[in-house]
MARGUPA-104736 format. One record per residue (C-alpha): x, y, z. Coordinates in Angstrom, 3 decimals, always signed. Example, Ala and Ser with C-alpha at 12.3 -4.5 7.8 and 13.67 -1.06 7.14 Angstrom:
2
        x        y        z
  +12.300   -4.500   +7.800
  +13.670   -1.060   +7.140
***
This chain:
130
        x        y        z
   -6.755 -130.510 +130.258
   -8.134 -130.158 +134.301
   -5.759 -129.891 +136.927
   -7.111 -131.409 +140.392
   -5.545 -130.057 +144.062
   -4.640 -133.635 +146.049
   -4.338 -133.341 +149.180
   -2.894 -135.738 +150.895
   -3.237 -137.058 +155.202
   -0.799 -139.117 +156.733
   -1.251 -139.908 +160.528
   +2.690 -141.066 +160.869
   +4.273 -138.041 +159.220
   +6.568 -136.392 +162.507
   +7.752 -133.251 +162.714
  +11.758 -133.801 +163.105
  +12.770 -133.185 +167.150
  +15.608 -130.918 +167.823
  +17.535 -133.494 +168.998
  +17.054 -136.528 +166.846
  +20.176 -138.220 +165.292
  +20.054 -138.291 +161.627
  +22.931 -139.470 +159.119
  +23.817 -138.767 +155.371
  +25.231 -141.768 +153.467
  +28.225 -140.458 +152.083
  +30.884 -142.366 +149.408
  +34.286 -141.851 +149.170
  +34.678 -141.434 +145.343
  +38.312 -142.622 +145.017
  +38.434 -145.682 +147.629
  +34.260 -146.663 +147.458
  +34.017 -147.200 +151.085
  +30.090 -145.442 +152.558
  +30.187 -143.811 +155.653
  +27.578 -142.259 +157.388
  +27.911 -138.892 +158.327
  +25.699 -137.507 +161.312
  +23.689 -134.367 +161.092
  +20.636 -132.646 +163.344
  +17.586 -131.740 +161.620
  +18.630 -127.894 +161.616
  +21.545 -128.488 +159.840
  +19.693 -130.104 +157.083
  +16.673 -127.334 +156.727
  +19.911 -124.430 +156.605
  +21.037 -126.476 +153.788
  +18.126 -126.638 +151.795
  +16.596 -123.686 +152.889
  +17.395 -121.428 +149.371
  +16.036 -123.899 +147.183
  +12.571 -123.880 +149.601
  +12.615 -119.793 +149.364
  +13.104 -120.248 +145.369
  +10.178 -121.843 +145.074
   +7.760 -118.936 +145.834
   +5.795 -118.223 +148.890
   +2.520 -120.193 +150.024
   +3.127 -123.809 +151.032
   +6.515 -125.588 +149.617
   +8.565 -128.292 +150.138
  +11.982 -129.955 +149.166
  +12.925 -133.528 +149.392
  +16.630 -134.130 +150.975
  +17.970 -137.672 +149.474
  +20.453 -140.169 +151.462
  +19.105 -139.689 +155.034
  +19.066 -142.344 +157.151
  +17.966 -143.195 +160.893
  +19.658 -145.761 +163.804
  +16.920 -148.076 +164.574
  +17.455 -150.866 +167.350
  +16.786 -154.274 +166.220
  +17.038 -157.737 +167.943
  +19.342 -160.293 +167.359
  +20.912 -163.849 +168.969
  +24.567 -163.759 +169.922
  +27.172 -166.309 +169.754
  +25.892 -167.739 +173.400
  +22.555 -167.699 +172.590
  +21.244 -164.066 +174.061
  +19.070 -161.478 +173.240
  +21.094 -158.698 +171.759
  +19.974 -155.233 +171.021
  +22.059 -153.972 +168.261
  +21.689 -150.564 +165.842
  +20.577 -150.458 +162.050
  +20.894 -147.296 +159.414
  +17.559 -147.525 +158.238
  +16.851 -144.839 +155.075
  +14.141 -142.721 +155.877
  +12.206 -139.699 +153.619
  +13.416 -136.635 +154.721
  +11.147 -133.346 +153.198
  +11.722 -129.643 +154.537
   +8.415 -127.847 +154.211
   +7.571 -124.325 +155.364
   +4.154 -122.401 +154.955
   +1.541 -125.275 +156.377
   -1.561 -124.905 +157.801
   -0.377 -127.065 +161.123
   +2.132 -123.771 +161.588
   -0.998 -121.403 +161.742
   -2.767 -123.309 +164.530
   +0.549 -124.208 +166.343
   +1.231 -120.558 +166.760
   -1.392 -119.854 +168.670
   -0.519 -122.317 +171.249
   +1.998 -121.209 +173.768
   +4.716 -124.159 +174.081
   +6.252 -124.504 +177.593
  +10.124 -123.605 +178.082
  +10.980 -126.148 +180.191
  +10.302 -128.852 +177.130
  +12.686 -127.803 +174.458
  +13.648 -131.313 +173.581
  +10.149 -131.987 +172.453
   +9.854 -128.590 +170.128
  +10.190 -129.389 +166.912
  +13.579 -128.543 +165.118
  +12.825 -124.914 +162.913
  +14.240 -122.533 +160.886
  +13.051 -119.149 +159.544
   +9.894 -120.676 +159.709
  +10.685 -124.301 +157.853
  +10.151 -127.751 +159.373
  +12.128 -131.125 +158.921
   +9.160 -133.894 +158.282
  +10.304 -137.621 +158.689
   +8.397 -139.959 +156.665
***
């Protein structure tokens, strides 16, 4: 039996902003009603963050289910209008830590002024949205 290394490219995988709204689907077990809960992408990487160190050092991920995203979508009104209106749409969610992207970013200084563009971090581990 062989065992092949994929690797894998995707051009539309994003590093999660710092201040991007995420939710978690949540169900009330006793009364069934969903809700969804909102979160920030640090949040999530603290809360997976020992199951990504359990997993050994060089490059690791974990996959956080339930996460969804508030996407604008179009729709007519009653009098005929345009309407923008919001939509939970389910997105993949993986925390990863250890890539070659962190090497090369490292070596680039980022400017202070544009902390709303860094990309949300902790101890080293990144939020990718799929």
């Amino acid at each position: 039996m062989s065992v092949t290394k994929l690797t894998l490219v995707f051009d539309w995988v994003t590093k999660a902003k710092r201040n991007r709204a995420l939710y978690r689907k949540e169900i009330e077990s006793w009364s069934g009603p969903e809700r969804y809960v909102p979160l920030n992408a640090r949040m999530l990487i603290k809360e997976v963050f020992p199951r990504l160190k359990a997993q050994g050092s060089g490059p690791v991920s974990v996959s956080i289910p339930n996460i969804y995203i508030k996407m604008p979508y179009q729709t007519t009104g009653k009098r005929g209008k345009t309407v923008t209106k919001q939509r939970y749409t389910p997105t993949a969610a993986v925390v990863a830590m250890n890539l070659k992207e962190d090497e090369i970013e490292q070596e680039v200084l980022i400017d202070a002024e544009n902390k709303e563009d860094q990309a949300a971090t902790y101890r080293g581990a990144y939020l990718i949205i799929l």
